[in-house]
C-alpha positions as a Markdown table, in Angstrom:
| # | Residue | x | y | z |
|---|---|---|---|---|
| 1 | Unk | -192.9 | 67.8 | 125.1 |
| 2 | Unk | -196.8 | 67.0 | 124.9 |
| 3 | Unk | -196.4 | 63.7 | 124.4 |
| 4 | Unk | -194.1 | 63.6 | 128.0 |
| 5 | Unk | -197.3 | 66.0 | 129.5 |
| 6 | Unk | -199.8 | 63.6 | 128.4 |
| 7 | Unk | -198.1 | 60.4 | 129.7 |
| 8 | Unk | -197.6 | 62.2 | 132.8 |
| 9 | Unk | -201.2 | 63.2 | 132.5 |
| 10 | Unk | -202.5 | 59.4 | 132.1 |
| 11 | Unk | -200.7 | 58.2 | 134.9 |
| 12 | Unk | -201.6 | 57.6 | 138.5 |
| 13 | Unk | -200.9 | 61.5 | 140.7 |
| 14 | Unk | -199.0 | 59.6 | 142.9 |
| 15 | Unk | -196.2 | 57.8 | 140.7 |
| 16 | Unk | -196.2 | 60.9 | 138.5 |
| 17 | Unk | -195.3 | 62.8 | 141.8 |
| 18 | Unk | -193.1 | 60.6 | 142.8 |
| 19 | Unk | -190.7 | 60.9 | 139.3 |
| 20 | Unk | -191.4 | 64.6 | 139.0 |
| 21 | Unk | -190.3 | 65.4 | 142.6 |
| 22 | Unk | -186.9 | 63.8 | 141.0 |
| 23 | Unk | -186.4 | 65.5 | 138.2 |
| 24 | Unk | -184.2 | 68.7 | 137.7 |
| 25 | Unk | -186.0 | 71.8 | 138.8 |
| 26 | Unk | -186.6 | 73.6 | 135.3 |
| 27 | Unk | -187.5 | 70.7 | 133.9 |
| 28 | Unk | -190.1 | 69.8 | 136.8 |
| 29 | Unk | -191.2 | 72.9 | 136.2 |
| 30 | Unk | -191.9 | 73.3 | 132.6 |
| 31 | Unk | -194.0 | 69.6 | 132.4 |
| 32 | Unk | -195.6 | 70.8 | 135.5 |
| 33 | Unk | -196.8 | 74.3 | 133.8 |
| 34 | Unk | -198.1 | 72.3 | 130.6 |
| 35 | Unk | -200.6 | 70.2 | 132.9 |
| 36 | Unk | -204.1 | 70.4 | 132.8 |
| 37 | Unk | -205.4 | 72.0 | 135.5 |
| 38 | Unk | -207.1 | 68.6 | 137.2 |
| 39 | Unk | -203.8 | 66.7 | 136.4 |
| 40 | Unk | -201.6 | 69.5 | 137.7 |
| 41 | Unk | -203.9 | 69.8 | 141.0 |
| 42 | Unk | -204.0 | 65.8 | 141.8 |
| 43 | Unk | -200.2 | 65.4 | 141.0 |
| 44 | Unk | -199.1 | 68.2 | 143.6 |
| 45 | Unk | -201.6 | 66.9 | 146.3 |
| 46 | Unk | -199.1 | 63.8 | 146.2 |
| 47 | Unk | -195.9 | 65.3 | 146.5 |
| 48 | Unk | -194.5 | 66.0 | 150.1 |
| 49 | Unk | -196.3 | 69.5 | 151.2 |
| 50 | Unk | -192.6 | 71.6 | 150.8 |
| 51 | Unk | -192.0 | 70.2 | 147.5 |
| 52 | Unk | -195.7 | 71.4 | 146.4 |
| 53 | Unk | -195.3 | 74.5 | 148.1 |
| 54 | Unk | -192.0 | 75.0 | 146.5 |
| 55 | Unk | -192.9 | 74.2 | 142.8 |
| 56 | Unk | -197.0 | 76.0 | 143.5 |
| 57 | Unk | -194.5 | 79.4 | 144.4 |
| 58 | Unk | -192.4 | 79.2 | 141.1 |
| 59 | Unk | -195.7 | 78.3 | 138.6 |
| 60 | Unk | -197.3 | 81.4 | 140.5 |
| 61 | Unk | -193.7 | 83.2 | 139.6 |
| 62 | Unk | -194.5 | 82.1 | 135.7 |
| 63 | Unk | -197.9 | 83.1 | 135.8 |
| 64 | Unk | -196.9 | 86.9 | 136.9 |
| 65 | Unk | -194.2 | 87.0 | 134.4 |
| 66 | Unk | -195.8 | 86.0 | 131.4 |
C-alpha cells in the first residue's frame, strides 16, 4: 500500500481525484487516510465539493475512533 500512496502522492491532485472519486469507498478511504497531509489537502480540493465533504466526514470518523 505505500507504494499505491506515494504514486498517488506524485501525481497531479486533479487526476488523482479523478481515479479516487472512482474507486470503492473503503478503499478510497484507506489510500486517502495514508496521505500526507499537503497531498491529502490538494487532492480533495479537486474532487466535486459532496464527494470531499463525504470522504473529509468519514477520515474525521477514523480520526475519533482510533
Amino acid at each position: 500500500m505505500k507504494n499505491l500512496v506515494r504514486s498517488y502522492e506524485s501525481m497531479s491532485p486533479k487526476n488523482a481525484a479523478l481515479i479516487i472519486s472512482e474507486l470503492k469507498e473503503d478503499q478510497a478511504l484507506d489510500l486517502l487516510g495514508q496521505l500526507k497531509t499537503e497531498a491529502l489537502a490538494n487532492i480533495l480540493s479537486k474532487m466535486e465539493p459532496d464527494v470531499a465533504a463525504k470522504y473529509t466526514e468519514l477520515l474525521a470518523e477514523e480520526a475519533n475512533v482510533q
